[in-house]
C-alpha positions in Angstrom: 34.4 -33.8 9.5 34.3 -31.1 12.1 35.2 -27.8 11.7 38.9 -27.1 13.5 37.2 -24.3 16.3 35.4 -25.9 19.1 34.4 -22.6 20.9 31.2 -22.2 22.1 28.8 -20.3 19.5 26.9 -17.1 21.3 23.5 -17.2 22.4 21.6 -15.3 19.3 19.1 -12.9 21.0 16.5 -11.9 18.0 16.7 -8.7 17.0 14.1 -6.0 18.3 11.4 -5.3 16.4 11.1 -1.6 16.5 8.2 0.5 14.5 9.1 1.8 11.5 9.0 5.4 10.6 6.2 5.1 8.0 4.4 3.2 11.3 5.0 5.5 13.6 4.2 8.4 10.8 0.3 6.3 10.7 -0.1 6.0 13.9 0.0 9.4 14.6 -1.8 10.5 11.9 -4.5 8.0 12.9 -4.9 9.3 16.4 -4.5 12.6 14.8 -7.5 12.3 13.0 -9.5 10.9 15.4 -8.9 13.9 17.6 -9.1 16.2 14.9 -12.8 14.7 14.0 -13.7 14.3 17.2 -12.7 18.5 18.4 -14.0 19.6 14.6 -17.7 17.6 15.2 -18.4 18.8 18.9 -17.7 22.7 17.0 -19.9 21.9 14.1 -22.2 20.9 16.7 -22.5 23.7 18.6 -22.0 25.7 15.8 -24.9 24.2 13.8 -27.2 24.0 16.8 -26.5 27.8 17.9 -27.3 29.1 14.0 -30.7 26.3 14.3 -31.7 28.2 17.4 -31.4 31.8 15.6 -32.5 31.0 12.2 -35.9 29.3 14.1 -36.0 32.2 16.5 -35.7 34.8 13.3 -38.7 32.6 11.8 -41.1 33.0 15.2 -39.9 36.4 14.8 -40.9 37.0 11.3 -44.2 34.8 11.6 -45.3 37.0 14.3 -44.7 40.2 12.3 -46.6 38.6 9.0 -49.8 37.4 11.5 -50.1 40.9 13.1 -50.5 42.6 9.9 -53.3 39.8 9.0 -54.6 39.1 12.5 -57.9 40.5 12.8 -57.7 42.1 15.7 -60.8 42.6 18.2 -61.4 44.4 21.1 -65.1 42.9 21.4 -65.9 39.6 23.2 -64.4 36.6 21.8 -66.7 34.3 19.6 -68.9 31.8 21.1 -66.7 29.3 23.1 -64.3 32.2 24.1 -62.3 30.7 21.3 -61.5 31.3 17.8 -60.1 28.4 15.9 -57.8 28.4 13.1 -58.6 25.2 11.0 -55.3 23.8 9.3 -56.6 22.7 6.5 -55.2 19.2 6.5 -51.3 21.2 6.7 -49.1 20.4 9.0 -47.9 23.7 11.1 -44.9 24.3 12.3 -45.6 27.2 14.6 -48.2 27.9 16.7 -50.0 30.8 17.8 -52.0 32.8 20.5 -54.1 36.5 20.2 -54.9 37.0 24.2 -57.1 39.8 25.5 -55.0 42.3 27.6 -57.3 40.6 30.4 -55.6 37.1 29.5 -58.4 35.7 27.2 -57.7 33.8 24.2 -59.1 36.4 21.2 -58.0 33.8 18.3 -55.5 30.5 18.3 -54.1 28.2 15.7 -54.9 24.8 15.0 -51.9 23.6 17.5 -52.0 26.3 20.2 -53.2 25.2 23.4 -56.2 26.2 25.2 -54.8 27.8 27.8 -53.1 31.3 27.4 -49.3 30.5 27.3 -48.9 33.9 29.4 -51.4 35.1 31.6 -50.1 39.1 31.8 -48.5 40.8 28.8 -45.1 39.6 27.9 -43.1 40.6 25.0 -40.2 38.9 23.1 -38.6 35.2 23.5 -39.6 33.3 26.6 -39.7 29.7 27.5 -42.6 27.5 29.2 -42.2 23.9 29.9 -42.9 22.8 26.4 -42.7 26.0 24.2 -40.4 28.8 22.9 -42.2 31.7 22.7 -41.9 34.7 20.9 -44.7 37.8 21.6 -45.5 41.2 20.5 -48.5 43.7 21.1 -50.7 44.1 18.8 -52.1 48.1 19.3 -52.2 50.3 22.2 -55.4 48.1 24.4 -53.0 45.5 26.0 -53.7 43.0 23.2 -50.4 40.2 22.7 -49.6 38.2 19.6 -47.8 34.7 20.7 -45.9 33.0 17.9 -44.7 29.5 19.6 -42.2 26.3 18.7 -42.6 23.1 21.0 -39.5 22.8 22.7 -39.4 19.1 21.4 -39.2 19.9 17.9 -36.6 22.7 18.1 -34.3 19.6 19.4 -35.3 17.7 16.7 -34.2 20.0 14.4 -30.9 21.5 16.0 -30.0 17.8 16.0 -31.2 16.5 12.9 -29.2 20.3 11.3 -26.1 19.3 13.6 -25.9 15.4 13.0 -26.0 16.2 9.3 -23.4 18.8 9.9 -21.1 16.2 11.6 -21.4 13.2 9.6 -20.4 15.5 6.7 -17.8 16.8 8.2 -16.7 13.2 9.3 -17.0 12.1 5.8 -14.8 14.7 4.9 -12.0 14.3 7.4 -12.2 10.4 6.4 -11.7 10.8 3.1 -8.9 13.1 4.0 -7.3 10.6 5.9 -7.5 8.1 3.5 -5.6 10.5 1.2 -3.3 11.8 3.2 -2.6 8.0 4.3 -2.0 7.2 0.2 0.1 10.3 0.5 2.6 9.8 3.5 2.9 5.6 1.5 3.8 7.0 -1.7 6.1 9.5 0.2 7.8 7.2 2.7 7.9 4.5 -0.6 11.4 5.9 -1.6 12.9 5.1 2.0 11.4 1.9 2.0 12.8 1.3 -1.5 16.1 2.4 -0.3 15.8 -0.1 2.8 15.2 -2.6 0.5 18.0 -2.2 -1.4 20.2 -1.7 1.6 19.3 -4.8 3.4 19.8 -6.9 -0.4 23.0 -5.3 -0.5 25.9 -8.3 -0.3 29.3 -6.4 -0.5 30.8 -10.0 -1.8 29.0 -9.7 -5.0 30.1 -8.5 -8.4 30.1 -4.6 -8.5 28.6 -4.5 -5.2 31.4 -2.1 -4.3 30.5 0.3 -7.3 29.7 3.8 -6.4 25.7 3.6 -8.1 25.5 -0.1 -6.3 22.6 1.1 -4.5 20.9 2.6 -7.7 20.0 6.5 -7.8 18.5 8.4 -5.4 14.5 8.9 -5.9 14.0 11.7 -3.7 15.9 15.1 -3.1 15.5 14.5 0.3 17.5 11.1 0.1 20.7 12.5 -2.0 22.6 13.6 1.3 21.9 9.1 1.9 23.1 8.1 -1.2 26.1 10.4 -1.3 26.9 9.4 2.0 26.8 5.6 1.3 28.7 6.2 -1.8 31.5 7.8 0.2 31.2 4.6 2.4 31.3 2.2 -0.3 34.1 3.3 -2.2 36.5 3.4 1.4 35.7 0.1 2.3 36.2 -0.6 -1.5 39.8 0.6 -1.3 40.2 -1.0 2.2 39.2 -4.5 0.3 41.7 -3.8 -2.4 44.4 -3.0 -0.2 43.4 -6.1 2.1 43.5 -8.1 -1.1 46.8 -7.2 -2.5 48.4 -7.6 0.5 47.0 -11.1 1.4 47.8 -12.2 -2.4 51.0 -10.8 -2.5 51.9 -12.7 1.4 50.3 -16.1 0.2 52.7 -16.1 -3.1 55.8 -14.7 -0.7 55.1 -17.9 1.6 54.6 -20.3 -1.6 58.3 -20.4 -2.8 59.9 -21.0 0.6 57.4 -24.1 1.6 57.7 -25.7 -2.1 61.4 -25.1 -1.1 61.1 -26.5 2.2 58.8 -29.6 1.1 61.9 -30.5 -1.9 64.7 -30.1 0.1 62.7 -32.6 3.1 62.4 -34.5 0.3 65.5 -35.0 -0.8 66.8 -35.2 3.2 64.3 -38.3 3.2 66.0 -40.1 0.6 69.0 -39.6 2.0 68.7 -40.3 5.6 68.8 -43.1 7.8 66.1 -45.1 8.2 65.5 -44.4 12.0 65.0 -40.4 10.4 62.2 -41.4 7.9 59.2 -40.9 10.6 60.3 -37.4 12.0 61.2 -36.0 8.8 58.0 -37.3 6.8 56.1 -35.7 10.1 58.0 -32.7 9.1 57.2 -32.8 5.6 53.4 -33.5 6.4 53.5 -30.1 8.7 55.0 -28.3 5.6 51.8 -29.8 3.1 49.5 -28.7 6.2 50.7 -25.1 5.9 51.0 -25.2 1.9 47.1 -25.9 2.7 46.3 -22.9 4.9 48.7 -20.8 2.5 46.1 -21.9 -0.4 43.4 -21.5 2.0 44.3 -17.7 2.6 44.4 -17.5 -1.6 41.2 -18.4 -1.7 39.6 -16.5 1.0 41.4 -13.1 -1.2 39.9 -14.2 -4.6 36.3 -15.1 -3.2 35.7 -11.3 -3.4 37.0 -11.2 -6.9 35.7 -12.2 -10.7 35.1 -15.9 -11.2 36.8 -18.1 -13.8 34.1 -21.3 -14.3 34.6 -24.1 -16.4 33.5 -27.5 -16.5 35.1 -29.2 -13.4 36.4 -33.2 -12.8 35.6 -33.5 -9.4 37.6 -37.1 -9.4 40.1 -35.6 -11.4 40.7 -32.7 -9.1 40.4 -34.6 -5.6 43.6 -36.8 -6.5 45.5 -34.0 -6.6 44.4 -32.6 -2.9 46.5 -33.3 -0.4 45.5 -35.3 2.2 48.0 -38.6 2.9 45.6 -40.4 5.5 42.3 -40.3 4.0 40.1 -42.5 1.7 38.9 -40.2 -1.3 35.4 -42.0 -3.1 34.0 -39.6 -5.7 31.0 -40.7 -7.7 31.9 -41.9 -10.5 31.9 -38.8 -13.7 31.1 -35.8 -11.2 31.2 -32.7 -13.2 30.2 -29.3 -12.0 30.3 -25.8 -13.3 32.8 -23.9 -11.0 35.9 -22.1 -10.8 38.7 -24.8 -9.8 40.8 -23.1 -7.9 38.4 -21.8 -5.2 36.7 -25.2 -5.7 40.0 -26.7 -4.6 40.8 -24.7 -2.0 37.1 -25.4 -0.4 37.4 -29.3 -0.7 41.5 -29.4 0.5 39.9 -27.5 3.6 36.8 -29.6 3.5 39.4 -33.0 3.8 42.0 -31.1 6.1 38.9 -31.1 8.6 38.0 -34.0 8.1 41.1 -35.7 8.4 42.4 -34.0 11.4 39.0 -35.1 13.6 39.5 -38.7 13.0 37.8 -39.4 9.8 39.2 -42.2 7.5 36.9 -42.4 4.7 35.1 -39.4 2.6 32.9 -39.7 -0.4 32.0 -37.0 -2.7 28.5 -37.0 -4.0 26.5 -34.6 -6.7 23.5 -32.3 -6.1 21.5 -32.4 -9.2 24.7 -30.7 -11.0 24.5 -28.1 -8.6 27.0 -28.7 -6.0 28.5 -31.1 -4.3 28.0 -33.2 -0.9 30.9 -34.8 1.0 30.6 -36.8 3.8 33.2 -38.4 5.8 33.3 -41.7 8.8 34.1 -39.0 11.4 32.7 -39.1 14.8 30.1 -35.9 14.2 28.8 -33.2 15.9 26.0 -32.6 18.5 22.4 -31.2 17.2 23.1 -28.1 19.0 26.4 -27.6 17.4 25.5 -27.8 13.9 22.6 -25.6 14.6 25.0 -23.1 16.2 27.7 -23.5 13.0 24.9 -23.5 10.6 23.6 -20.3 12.4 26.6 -18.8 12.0 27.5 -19.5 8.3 23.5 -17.8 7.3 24.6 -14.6 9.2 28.6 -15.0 8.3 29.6 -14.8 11.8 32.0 -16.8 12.1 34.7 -15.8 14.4 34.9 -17.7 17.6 32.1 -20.0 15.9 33.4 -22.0 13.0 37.0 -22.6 11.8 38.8 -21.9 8.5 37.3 -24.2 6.6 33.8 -24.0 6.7 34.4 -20.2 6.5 36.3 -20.6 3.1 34.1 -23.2 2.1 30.9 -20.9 2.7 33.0 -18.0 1.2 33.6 -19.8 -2.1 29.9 -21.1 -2.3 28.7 -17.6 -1.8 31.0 -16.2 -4.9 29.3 -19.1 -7.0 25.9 -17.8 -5.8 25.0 -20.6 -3.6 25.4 -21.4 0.5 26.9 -23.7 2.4 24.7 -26.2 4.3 24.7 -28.4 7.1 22.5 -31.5 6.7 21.4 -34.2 9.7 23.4 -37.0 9.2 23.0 -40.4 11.0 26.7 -41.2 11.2 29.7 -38.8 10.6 29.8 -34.8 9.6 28.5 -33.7 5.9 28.4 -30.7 4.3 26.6 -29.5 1.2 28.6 -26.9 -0.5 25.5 -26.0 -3.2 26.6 -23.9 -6.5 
């Protein structure tokens, strides 16, 4: 059984896979937030290390004010040594310091000062040597300096210990930020995907699929111009379906009367003409059954769309009544299914018309599990490819140019039962499952 067009199906290019909004949308938040961390942690840097360097200047400054009040100050020679220690006491000091003669003698020095005089001549305020910060200031009127010093070492330590802390905070911060605002933009963009969802579940052949609320109501303000919009939409291609419908019902039932006219009076001209007449008239009257079929077939296609009628079916039954003179009919013996019987006959009179007119002789009608039905005929077949292509075709419902009126109608009435149509492998002949 092959289906009546033998065009070629169209190459089926897949569809681009383009980012979706809520992608793009995390995308550039996440390379938003890496800049944004990135620009706020060099600031915090240089902000944290600039207000190290003043705070631990302020200190030396401070430290050196408190030890000139206390520092016993002496314009006599230093102690034996030329050195006054300072013993720590087991502390740990975090400063250093220097009292140097105005002739560049150390008077007095802490625990951690060095030997030699950091400045040889008087200098006052901040200064650097090659492993201090310095901070001096004289004591008195005799040329007498109070150093108050910081190893250079240390104050990196602690602008970068102040600094990393800083930034790994602030990091902390702007990750849990965009975390949340990541949980945010889902939960906003959640609407449109629900809508997408609904959208792309959307079969217009189904019961109140045309409805104006068929998509459900809208779940954001934002999304009410959509929703209005596809309710417009829907309820024109609504009317357009029931103007389509009437007309198509209303043309079938015109053409009815004059073929059931036609096939009764060929009728009665076989009975009454000569012999050598029987072939071309019964020819003629064959052509009139074929297009009493594609009249039914056009009936059916109409009422797909509409409300079903099921009942309980006799598959037998209803397959002796199909007309198709030239073809073997086997159904399994007691084959019932739960379907509505005129589509069901229109589908199987197109299903045999097929099969009939591409050389079959023999069909058999077979059960699935009381879910459909399975007819296979002695025909010659199709190729791989071109059941692939027609099965292709019949998933996506693009059929024009692809499959012919019967496995469209056939598809089209499993599809208002809630099933497909399916094209199995078949080692001899052309079958089709038409699952309910």
């Amino acid at each position: 059984m092959k289906p009546a067009a033998e065009a070629a199906s169209p190459t089926s290019a897949e569809e681009p896979r383009l980012p979706s909004t809520r992608a793009r949308l995390a995308n550039a938040l996440t390379a938003w937030s890496v800049v944004w961390g990135l620009a706020v942690g060099a600031a915090i840097w240089l902000a944290a290390t600039h207000e190290v360097d003043e705070l631990l200047d302020d200190a030396l400054q401070s430290s050196g004010e408190l030890l000139a009040v206390l520092a016993p100050v002496a314009n006599t020679a230093p102690a034996e040594g030329g050195v006054v220690p300072a013993s720590n006491g087991g502390a740990v000091e975090r400063f250093a310091w220097q009292v140097i003669a105005s002739d560049g003698g150390i008077l007095m020095r802490s625990h951690r000062a060095p030997a030699a005089a950091w400045h040889g001549a008087p200098k006052p305020g901040f200064s650097d040597t090659a492993e201090w910060h310095v901070h001096g200031r004289s004591l008195g009127t005799s040329g007498t300096m109070l150093y108050v010093a910081q190893t250079r070492s240390e104050r990196r330590e602690a602008r970068s210990d102040v600094a990393l802390g800083a930034v790994l905070a602030a990091l902390a911060v702007g990750l849990l930020g965009h975390v949340w605002l990541r949980a945010r933009l889902r939960g906003e963009m959640e609407p449109l995907q629900t809508l997408s969802r609904r959208l792309e579940a959307w079969d217009v052949d189904a019961p109140g699929a045309l409805q104006a609320d068929a998509l459900g109501a809208a779940e954001r303000s934002e999304l009410l111009p959509v929703h209005r919009a596809m309710a417009r939409a829907t309820a024109r291609l609504a009317s357009r379906l029931a103007n389509e419908q009437a007309f198509s019902a209303h043309a079938a039932h015109a053409l009815r009367t004059p073929l059931a006219g036609i096939d009764a009076q060929l009728a009665v001209t076989l009975r009454d003409c000569p012999p050598p007449w029987h072939e071309r008239v019964q020819r003629a009257r064959e052509a009139a059954a074929r297009l009493q079929g594609v009249v039914a077939a056009l009936l059916g296609l109409f009422r797909s769309g509409a409300e079903l009628n099921p009942v309980e079916v006799d598959v037998g039954d209803l397959a002796q009544r199909l007309p198709a003179p030239r073809l073997r009919t086997t159904v399994a013996e007691g084959l019932r299914v739960q379907a509505d019987p005129d589509l069901l006959a229109a589908a199987l009179a197109n299903l045999f018309d097929n099969a009939q007119r591409h050389g079959a002789a023999q069909v058999w009608v077979e059960g699935i599990d009381g879910a459909g039905l399975v007819v296979r005929d002695d025909g010659p077949g199709v190729a791989h490819e071109r059941r692939a292509a027609l099965q292709a075709a019949i998933d996506t419902q693009r059929y024009q140019g692809v499959t012919g009126l019967g496995l469209m109608l056939a598809d089209r009435v499993a599809r208002a039962h809630g099933g497909r149509l399916c094209l199995p492998a078949s080692e001899s002949g052309f079958a089709v499952e038409l699952r309910l």
